[in-house]
N, C-alpha and C positions, 0 to 999 in steps of 0.2 A: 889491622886487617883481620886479625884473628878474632877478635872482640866482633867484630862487624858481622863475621861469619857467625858466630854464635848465635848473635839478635837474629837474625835473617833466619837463622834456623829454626831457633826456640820459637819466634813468630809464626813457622811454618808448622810446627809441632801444634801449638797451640788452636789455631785455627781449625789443622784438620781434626785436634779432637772434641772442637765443637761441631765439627761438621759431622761427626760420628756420635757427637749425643744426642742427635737430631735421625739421622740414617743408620742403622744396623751396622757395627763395628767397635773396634777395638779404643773407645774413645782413651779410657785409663789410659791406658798404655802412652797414648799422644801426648796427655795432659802430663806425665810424667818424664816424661821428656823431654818437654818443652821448657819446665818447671828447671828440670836437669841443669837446660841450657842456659836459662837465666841465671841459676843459683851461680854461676862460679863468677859474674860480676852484680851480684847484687842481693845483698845479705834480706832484704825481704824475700827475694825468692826461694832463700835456702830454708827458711822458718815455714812458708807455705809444703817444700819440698818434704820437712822434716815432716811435719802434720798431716800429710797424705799418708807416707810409710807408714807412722804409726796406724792412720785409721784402716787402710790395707792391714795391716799386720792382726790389727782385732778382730775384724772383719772374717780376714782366712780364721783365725783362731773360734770366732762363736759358728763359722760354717761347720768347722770339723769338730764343734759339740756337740751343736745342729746333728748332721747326719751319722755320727758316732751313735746316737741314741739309737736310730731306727733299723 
């Protein structure tokens, strides 16, 4: 049941944040989420999951080198 819930969820994460890479919104956010919800039964998720954080992580880090400069 609990497994089921997750899919059902992480499905719904998923979708809205393609619905939001297409309409103004928080898609990240969805997409990681979703990611979230798959990773805890299924080890390709979590490798996806991992490889998001990281590129967030560089991401924020050359933003605030970015405007650190200016």
């Amino acid at each position: 049941m609990k497994k089921l819930l997750m899919q059902i969820s992480g499905t719904l994460f998923i979708l809205l944040g393609l619905l939001f890479a297409v309409v103004p919104g928080p898609s990240l956010i969805f997409f990681i989420a979703g990611l979230f919800c798959f990773s805890m039964y299924y080890p390709k998720a979590r490798g996806y999951l991992t490889w998001c954080q990281k590129a967030l992580t560089r991401s924020c880090a050359y933003l605030n080198k970015k405007l650190a400069k200016n």
